[in-house]
N, C-alpha and C positions, 0 to 999 in steps of 0.2 A: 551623381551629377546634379548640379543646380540647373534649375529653368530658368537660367539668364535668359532674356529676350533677345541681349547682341549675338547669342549663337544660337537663336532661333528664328528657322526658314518657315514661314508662313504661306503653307497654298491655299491657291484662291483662283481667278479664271487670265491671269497674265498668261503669255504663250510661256510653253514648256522651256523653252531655252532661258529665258528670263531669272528662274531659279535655278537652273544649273550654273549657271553665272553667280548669280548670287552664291550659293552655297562654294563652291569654289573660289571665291575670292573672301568666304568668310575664313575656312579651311587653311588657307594662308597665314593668316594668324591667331587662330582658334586650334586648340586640340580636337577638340569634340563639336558640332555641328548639328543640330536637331531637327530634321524636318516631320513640322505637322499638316495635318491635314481632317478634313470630319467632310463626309456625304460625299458627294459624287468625284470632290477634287484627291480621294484618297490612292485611286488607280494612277494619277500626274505625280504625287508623290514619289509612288513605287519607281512610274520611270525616269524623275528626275534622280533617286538615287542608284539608279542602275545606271543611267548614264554616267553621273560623277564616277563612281566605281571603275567599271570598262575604261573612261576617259582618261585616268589618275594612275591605274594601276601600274604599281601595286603603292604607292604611294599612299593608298587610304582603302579604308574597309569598313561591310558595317557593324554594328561593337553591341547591338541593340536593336532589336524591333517590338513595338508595342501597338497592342488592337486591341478596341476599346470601343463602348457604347456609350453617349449621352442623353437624356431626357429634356428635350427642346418643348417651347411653347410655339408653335407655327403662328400664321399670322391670320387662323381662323379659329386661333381659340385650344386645339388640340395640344394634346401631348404626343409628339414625336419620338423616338428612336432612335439616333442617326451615329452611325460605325463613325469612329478615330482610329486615326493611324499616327504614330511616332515613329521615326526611323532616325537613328544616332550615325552620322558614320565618323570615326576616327584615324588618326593618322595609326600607319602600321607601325610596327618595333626596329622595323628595320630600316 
């Protein structure tokens, strides 16, 4: 799968509904749908693809999950740490 941007959902502190919308109206005309996420917005992820899921089904599923660490410069100087999350979901076969 390419990292096109147009099917990628980027979390961040918007309300949760906000992305499930989003990703759902990408899903429309997108096969595959990416949602990422890094530090504390990685648990909003989880439940905005569990919402699409439950919401959809069976219309869509997820095809991929990825968990993942990067090394941040913080803004006193340190080197950080901080968990990623990718989660793919795609339309089902049927």
């Amino acid at each position: 799968m390419s990292n096109d941007l147009h099917n990628t959902v980027f979390i961040g502190k918007k309300p949760l509904m906000t992305y499930v919308t989003s990703t759902i109206v990408q899903l429309a005309t997108k096969p595959i749908v990416l949602i990422k996420a890094r530090g504390l917005t990685t648990a909003i992820a989880i439940d905005v693809a569990q919402i699409v899921i439950k919401k959809t089904k069976p219309a869509f599923e997820i095809d991929n999950v990825s968990i993942n660490s990067e090394s941040l410069v913080s803004s006193d100087g340190k080197n950080r740490d901080v968990s990623t999350i990718e989660i793919s979901i795609k339309r089902t076969a049927a």
